[in-house]
C-alpha positions, 0 to 999 in steps of 0.5 A: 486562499489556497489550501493545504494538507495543512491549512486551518481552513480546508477546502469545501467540497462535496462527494459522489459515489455510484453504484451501477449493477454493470459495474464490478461488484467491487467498483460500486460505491456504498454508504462505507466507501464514501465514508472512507472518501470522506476521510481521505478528503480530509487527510488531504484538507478538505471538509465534505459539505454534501453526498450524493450516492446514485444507484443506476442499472448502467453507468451515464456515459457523459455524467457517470452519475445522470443529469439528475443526479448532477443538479442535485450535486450542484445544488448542495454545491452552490449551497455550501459555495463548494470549490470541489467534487470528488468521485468515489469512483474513476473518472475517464478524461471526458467524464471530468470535462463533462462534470466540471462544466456542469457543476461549475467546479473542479472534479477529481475522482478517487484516484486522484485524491489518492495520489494528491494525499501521497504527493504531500506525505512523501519524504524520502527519494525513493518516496517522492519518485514512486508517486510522481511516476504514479502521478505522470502515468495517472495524468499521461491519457487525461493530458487533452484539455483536463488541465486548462484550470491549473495556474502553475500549481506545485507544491503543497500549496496546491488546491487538493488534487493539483499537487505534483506535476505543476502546469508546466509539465502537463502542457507540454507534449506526451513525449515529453511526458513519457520521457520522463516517465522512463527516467523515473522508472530508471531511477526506480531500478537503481534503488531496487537495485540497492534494495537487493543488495541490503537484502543479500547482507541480511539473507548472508547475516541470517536475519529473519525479517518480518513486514507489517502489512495491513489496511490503511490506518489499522496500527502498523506504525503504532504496533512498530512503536510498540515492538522495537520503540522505533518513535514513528510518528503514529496519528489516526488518519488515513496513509499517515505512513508512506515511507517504509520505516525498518526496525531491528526486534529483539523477539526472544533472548536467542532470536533477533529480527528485522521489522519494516513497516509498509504502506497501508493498503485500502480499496480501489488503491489506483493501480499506477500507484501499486505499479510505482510501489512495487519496488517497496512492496516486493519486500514482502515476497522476501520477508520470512513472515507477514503480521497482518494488522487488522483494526477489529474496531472497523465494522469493515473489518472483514472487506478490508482483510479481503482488499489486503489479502487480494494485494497480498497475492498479487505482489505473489506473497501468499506463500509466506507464513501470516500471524493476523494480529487483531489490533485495538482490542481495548476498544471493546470490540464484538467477538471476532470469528478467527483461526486460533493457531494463526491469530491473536487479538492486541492493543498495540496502544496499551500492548495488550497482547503484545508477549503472546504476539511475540511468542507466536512470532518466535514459533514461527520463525523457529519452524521457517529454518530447516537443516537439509541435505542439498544435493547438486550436480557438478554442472550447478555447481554455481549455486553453492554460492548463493546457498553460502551467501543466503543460508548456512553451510554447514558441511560440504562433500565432493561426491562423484556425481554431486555435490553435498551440503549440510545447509540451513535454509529458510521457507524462500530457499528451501522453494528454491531448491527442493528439487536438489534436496535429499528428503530422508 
């Protein structure tokens, strides 16, 4: 019987992870990483019958983990009547012939158990093309006798890590493959093309927005819920929220905003599909403050803070203002050592916290608007109309070498502009 996202009986599995000491600190795995692999496999309808975590000096070029270390899978495998083995750590295409052979069962790695819980999770256009043009560049150097296993898959009815790209697809040449590759990232730039133009309507109309960002399952969508009474679907599973989801916020009587939620980050997030994402995730450079929602509940807390703030930085949103809200505080949690000015502990189950939450946002919107004086020169005369179009002009003069404008600007444009701002 196939499985699904879905299915009551899921599909049985074992897990294996390796910690090698030439392997980057962060591509090792632990006792933490595969439990978070173990939670992804059920997310994706799968039920883990068995572990195996290696520690080596080096990883085994064939095997990844040794031969040793494979009977010993194979055996717990056999012993369960296992149909599948997922790596915590990524495969190359000759890794997975080996292993496949070996264990005489289907082997995917984390990656692409990743990409699989995606490819069921997508809603809308935007959604569905972001993962299939991860899935294709995921696929496209892993074409060569990987797939020979697959009986024209598609669809959710798909054994866990064959959903997406069916065998027709796979089989055929990487021409083809890269053709469609380019398709997509075409269609890709008409809807970032259209996100730009929502976003100049909301930069002319003044209206700040804030984006949700944090490590997967940490309580966005329920903090979103929580502030704007959006009704998103909010479960404690990992990646229950793929599709962005924009909200309007009443912060105060004088103040509105926008809210969005974003997808939920994790460690050793494949990098195709942070590529494919980016059309979405670049929001974050645009928004005017980031909420960081960490779940203090986590005895991983700490390294997923790290693993948010190293995406934070690599879509080149660091400079944003932050408020780390510290969720699910009912749960009892330890003290939690963190910045006072810039933080504070929530339970956006109970709302617990949610007043000082909003206060804190107000104070930090208020600050990000400034009333400057911008002094351009006659041959950048051309920029008065993006300071029309994204703050607000206030008074214009035609001097006899510029031109000067009484404007309100926020954080994003005053960088911009401060090399024509006239500081007092």
């Amino acid at each position: 019987m196939e499985k699904t996202l879905n299915t009551m009986e899921p599909e049985k599995a074992v897990i294996a992870g390796l910690a090698a000491d030439n392997m980057n600190i962060h591509d090792r795995s632990t006792e933490e990483s595969l439990n978070e692999l173990e939670a992804l496999l059920e997310t994706a309808g799968g039920i883990c019958l068995g572990r195996a975590l290696q520690s080596r000096r080096s990883v085994e070029p064939r095997t990844f983990i040794g031969e040793g270390k494979v009977q010993e899978l194979k055996e717990i495998a056999e012993l369960h009547d296992c149909t599948l083995a997922v790596f915590d750590n990524e495969l190359s295409p000759s890794q997975i012939r080996a292993l496949s052979e070996d264990l005489g069962m289907r082997v995917i790695d984390r990656s692409s158990l990743i990409l699989d819980i995606f490819a069921g999770r997508a809603r809308t256009r935007e959604g569905r093309l972001q993962v299939e043009l991860a899935q294709y560049k995921y696929l496209l150097p892993r074409l060569t006798g990987m797939w020979s296993h697959l009986v024209s898959q598609t669809g959710t009815s798909a054994p866990i890590g064959t959903r997406g790209p069916g065998e027709t697809q796979l089989e055929t040449d990487r021409r083809h493959i890269r053709r469609k590759i380019t398709k997509l990232e075409e269609e890709l730039s008409e809807v970032t093309r259209n996100r730009e133009t929502q976003r100049r309507l909301r930069e002319k109309n003044n209206v700040p927005v804030i984006a949700l960002v944090g490590y997967t399952n940490a309580g966005k969508s329920t903090l979103l819920n929580a502030l704007t009474g959006a009704g998103v679907q909010a479960e404690n599973r990992l990646f229950d929220t793929l599709d962005t989801t924009t909200r309007r916020l009443a912060v105060s009587d004088t103040l509105e905003a926008l809210v969005s939620d974003t997808v939920g980050f994790i460690r050793k997030l494949p990098h195709h599909l942070v590529n494919a994402f980016k059309a979405t995730l670049e929001e974050l450079r645009y928004a005017d403050l980031l909420i960081h929602v960490i779940d203090a509940s986590s005895p991983q807390w700490e390294e997923q803070v790290r693993v948010v703030d190293a995406l934070i930085l690599e879509l080149g949103a660091s400079d944003i203002p932050r408020i780390e809200a510290y969720n699910k505080c009912d749960l009892g949690t330890e003290e939690i050592p963190h910045n006072p000015e810039g933080s504070v502990e929530i339970s956006a189950k109970t709302g617990q916290g949610i007043p000082h939450l909003l206060e804190m946002v107000e104070l930090v919107l208020s600050a990000s608007k400034k009333t400057v004086i911008v002094h351009l020169p006659y041959d950048k005369a051309g920029l008065v109309e993006t300071l029309h179009r994204e703050g607000t002009v206030l008074n214009t003069r035609y001097l006899e070498e510029a031109i000067e404008l009484d404007v309100i600007i926020n954080q994003n444009l005053y960088g911009r502009f401060k090399n024509y701002i006239f500081e007092n």
